[in-house]
Biopython code that builds the backbone (N, CA, C, O; Angstrom):
import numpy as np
from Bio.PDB.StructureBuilder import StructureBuilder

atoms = [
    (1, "UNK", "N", (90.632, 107.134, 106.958)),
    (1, "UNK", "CA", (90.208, 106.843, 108.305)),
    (1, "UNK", "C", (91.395, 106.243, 109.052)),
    (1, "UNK", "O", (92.299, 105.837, 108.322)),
    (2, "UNK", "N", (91.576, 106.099, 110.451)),
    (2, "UNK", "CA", (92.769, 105.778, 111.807)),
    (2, "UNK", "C", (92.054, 104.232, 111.835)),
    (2, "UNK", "O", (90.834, 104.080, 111.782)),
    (3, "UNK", "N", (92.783, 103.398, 111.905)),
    (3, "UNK", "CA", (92.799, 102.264, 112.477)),
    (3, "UNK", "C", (94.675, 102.162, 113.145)),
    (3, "UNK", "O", (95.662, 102.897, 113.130)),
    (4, "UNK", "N", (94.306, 100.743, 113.685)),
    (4, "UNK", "CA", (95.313, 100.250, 114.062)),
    (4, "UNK", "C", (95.561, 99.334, 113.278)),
    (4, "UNK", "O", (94.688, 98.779, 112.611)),
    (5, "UNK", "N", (97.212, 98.942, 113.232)),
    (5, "UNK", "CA", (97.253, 97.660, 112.549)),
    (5, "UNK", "C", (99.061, 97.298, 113.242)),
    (5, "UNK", "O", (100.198, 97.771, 113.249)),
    (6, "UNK", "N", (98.408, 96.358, 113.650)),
    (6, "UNK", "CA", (99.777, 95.411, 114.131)),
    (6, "UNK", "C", (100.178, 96.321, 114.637)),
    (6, "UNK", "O", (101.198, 96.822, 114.163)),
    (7, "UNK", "N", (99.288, 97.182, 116.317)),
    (7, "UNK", "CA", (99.921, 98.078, 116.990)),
    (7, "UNK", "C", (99.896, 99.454, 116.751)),
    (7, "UNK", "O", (99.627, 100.257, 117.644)),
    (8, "UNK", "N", (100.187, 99.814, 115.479)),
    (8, "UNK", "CA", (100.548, 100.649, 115.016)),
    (8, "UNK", "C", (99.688, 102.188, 114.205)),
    (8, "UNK", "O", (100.178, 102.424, 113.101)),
    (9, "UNK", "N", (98.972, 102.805, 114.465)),
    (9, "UNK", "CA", (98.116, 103.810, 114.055)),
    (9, "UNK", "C", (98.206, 104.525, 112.557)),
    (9, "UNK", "O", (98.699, 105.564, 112.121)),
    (10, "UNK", "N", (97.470, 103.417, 112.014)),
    (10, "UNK", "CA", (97.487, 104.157, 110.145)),
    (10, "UNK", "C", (96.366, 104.679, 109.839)),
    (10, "UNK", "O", (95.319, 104.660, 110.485)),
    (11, "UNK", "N", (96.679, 105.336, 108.445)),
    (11, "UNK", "CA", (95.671, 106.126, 107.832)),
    (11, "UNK", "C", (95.804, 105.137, 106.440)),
    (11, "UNK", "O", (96.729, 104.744, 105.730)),
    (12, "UNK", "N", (94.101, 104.948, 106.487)),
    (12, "UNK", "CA", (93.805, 103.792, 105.531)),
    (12, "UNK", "C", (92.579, 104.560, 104.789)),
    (12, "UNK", "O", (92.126, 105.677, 105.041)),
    (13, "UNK", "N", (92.100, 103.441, 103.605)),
    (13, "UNK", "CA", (91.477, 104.299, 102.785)),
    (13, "UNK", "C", (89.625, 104.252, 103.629)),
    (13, "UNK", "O", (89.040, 103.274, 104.095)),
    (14, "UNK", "N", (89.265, 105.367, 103.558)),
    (14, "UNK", "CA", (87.686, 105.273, 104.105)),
    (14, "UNK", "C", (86.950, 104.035, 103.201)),
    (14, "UNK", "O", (87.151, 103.916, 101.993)),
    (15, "UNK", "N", (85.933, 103.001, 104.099)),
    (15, "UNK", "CA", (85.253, 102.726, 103.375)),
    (15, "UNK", "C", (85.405, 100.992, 102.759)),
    (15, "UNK", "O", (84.607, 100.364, 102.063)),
    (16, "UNK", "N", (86.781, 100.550, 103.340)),
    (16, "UNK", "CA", (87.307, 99.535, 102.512)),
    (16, "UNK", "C", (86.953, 98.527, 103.206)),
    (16, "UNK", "O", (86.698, 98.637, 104.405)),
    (17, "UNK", "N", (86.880, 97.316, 102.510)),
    (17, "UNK", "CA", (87.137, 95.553, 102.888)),
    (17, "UNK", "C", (88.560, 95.381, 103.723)),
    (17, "UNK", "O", (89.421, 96.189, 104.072)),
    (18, "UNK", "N", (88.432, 94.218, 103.848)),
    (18, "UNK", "CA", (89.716, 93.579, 104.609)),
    (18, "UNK", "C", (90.747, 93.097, 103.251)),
    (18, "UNK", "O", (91.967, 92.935, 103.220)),
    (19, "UNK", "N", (89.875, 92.972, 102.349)),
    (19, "UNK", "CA", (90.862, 92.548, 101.055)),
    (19, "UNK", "C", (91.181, 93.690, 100.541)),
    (19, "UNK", "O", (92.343, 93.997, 100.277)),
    (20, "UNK", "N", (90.229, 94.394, 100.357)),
    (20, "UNK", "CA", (90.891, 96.018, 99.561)),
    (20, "UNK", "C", (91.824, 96.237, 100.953)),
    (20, "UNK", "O", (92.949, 96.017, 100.507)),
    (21, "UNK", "N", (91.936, 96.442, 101.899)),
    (21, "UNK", "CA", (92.622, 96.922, 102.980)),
    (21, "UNK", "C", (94.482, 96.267, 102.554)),
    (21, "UNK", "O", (95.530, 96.891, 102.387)),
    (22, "UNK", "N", (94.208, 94.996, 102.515)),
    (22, "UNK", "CA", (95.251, 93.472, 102.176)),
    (22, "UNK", "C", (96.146, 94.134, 101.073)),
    (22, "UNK", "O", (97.328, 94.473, 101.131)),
    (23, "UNK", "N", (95.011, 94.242, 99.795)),
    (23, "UNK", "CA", (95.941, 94.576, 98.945)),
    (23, "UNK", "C", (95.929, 96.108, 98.548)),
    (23, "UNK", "O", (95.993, 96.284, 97.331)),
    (24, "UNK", "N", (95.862, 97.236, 99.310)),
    (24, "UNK", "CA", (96.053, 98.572, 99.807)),
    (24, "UNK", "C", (97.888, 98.446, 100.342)),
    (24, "UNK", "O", (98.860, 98.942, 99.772)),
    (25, "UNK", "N", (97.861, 97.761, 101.374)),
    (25, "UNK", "CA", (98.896, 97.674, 102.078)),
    (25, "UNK", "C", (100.127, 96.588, 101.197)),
    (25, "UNK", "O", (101.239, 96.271, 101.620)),
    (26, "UNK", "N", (99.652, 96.291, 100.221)),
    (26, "UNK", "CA", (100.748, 95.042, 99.553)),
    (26, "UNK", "C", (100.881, 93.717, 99.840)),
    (26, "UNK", "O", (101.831, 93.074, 99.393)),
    (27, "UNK", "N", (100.094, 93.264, 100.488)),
    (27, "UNK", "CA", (100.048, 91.719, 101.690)),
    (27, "UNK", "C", (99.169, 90.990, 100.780)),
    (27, "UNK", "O", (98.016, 91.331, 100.513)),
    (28, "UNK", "N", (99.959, 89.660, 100.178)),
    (28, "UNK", "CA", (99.418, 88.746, 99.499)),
    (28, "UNK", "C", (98.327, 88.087, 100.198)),
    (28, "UNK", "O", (98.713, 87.530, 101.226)),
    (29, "UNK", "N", (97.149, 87.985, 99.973)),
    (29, "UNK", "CA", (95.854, 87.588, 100.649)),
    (29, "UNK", "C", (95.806, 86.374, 101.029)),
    (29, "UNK", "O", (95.277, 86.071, 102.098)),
    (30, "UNK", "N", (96.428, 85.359, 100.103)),
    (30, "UNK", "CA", (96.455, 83.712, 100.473)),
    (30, "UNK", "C", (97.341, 83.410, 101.651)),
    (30, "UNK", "O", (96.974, 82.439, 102.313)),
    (31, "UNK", "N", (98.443, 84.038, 102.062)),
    (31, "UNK", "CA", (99.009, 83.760, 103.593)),
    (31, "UNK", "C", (99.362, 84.817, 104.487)),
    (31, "UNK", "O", (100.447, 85.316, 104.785)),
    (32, "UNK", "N", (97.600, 85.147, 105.018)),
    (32, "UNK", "CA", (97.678, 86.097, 106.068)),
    (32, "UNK", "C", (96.550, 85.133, 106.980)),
    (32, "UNK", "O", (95.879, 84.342, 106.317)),
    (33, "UNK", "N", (96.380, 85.169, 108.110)),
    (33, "UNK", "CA", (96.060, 85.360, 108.819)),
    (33, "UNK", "C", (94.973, 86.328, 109.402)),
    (33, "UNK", "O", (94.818, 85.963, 110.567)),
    (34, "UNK", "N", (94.196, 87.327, 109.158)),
    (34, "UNK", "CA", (93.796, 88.617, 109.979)),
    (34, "UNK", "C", (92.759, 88.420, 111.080)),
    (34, "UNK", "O", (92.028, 87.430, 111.041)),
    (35, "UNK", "N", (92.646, 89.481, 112.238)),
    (35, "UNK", "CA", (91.602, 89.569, 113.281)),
    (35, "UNK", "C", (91.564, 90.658, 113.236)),
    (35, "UNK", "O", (92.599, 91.322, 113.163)),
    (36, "UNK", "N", (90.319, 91.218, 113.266)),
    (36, "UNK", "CA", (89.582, 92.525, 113.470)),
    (36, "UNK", "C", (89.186, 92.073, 114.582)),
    (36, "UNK", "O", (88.754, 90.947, 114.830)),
    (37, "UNK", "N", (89.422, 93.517, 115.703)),
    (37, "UNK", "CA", (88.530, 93.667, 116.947)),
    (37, "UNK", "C", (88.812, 92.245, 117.823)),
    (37, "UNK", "O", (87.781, 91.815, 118.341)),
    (38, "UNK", "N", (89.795, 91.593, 118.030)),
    (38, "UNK", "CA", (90.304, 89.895, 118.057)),
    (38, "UNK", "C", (89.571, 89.139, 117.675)),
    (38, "UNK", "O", (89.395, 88.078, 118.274)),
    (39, "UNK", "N", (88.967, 89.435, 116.637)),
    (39, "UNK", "CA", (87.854, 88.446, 116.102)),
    (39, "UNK", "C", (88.395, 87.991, 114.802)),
    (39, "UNK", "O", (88.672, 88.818, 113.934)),
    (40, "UNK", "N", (88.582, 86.546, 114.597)),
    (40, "UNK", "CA", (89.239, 86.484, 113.227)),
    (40, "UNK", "C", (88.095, 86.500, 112.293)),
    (40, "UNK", "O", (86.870, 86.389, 112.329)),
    (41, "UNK", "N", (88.820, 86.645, 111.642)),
    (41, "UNK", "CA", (88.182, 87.048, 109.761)),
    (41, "UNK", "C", (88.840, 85.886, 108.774)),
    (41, "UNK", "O", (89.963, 85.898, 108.270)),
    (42, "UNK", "N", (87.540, 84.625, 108.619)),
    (42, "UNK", "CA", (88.419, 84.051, 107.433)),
    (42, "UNK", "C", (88.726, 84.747, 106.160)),
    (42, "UNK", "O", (88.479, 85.918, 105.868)),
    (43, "UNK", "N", (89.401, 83.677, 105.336)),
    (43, "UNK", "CA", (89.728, 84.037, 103.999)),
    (43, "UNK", "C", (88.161, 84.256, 103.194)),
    (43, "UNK", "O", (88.194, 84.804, 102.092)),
    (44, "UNK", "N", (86.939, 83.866, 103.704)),
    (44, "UNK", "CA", (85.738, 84.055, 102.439)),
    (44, "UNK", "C", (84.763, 85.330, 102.918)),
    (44, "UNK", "O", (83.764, 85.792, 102.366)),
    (45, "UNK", "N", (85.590, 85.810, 104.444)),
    (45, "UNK", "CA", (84.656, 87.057, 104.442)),
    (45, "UNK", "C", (85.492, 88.341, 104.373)),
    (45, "UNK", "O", (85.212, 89.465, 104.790)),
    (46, "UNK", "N", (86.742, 87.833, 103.652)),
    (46, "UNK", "CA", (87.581, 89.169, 103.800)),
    (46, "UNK", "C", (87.008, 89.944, 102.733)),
    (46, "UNK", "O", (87.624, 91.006, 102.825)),
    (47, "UNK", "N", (86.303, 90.041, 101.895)),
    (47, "UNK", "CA", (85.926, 90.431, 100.337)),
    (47, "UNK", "C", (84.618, 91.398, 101.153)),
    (47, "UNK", "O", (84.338, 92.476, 100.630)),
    (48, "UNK", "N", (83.778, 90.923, 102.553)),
    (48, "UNK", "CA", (82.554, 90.726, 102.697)),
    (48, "UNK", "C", (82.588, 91.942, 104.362)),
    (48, "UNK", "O", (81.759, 92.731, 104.815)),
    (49, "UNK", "N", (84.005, 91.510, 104.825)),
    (49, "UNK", "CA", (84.353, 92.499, 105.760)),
    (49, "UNK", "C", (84.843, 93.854, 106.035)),
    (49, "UNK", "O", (86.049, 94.066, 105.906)),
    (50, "UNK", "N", (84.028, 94.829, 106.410)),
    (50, "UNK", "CA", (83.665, 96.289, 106.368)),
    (50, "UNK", "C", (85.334, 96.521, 107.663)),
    (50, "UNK", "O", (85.718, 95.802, 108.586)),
    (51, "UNK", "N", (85.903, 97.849, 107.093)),
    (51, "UNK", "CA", (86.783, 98.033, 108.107)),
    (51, "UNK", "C", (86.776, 99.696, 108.808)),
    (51, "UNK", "O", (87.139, 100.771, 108.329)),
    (52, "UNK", "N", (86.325, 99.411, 109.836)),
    (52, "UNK", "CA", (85.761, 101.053, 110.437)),
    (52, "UNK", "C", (86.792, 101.579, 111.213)),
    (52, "UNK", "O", (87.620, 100.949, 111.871)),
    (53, "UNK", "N", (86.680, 102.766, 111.086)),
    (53, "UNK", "CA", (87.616, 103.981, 112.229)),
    (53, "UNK", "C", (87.581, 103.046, 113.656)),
    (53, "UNK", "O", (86.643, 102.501, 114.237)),
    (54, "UNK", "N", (89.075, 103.118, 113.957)),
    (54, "UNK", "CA", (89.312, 102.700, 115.491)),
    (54, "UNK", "C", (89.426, 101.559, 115.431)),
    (54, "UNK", "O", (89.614, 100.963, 116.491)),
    (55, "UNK", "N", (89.361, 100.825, 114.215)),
    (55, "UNK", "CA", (89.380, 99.436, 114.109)),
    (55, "UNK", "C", (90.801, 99.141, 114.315)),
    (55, "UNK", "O", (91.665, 99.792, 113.729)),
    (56, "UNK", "N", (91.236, 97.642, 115.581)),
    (56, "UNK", "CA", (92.237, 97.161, 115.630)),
    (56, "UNK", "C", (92.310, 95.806, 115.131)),
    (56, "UNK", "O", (91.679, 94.784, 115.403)),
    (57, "UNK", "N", (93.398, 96.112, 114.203)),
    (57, "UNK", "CA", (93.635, 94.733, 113.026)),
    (57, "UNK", "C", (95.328, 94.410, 113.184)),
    (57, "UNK", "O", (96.435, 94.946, 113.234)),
    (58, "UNK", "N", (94.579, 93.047, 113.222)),
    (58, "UNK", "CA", (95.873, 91.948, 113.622)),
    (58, "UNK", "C", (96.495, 91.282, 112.334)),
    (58, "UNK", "O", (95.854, 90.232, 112.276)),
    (59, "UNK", "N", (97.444, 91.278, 111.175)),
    (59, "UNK", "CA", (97.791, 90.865, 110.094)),
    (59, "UNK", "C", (98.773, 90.098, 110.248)),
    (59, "UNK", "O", (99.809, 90.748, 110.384)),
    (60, "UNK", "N", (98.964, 88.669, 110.300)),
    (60, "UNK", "CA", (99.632, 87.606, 110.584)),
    (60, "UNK", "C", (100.148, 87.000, 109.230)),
    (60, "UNK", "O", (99.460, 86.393, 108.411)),
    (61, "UNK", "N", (101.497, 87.279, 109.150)),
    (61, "UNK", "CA", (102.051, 86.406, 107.557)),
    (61, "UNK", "C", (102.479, 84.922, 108.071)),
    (61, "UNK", "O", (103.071, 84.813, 109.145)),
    (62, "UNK", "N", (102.163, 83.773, 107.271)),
    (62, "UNK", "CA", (103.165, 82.754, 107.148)),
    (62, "UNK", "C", (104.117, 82.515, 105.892)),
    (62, "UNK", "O", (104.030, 82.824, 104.704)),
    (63, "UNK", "N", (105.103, 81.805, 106.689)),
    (63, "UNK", "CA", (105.898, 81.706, 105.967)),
    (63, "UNK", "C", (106.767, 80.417, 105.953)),
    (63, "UNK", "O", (106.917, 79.996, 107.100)),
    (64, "UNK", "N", (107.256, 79.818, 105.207)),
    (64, "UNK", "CA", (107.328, 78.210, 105.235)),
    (64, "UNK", "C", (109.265, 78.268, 105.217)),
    (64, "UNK", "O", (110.041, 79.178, 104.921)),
    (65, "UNK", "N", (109.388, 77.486, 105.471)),
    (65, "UNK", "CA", (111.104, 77.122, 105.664)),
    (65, "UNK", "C", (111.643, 75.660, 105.452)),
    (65, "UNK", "O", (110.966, 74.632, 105.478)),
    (66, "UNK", "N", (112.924, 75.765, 105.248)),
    (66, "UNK", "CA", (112.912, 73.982, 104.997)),
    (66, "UNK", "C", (114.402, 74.173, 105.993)),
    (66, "UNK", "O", (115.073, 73.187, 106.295)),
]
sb = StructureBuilder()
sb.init_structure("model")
sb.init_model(0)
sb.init_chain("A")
sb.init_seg("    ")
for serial, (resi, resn, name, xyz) in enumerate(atoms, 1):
    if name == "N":
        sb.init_residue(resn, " ", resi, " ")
    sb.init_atom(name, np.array(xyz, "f"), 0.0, 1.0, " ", f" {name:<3s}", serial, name[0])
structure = sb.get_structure()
């Protein structure tokens, strides 16, 4: 299925979570950030969150520095 992600128009797997989506794409789950549709998505419904065609997803990394 077409979503967006960070802009950008991918082909993702039909059918998936925001975590299967996470770790589909390689993105360590404990420091992201995500919003579906600008709606954020914590960390306890990413397991629980459905990701549909046309869906625009926002994937935000942190990253720490000294």
């Amino acid at each position: 299925m077409r979503v967006v992600i960070n802009g950008e128009e991918r082909e993702v797997p039909e059918g998936c979570t925001v975590r299967e989506l996470l770790e589909w794409l390689g993105v360590r789950t404990e420091l992201v950030a995500v919003e579906v549709n600008r709606n954020v998505v914590s960390r306890e419904e990413h397991a629980t969150c459905s990701v549909s065609p046309g869906d625009h997803i926002e994937i935000v990394s942190f990253t720490g520095g000294g």
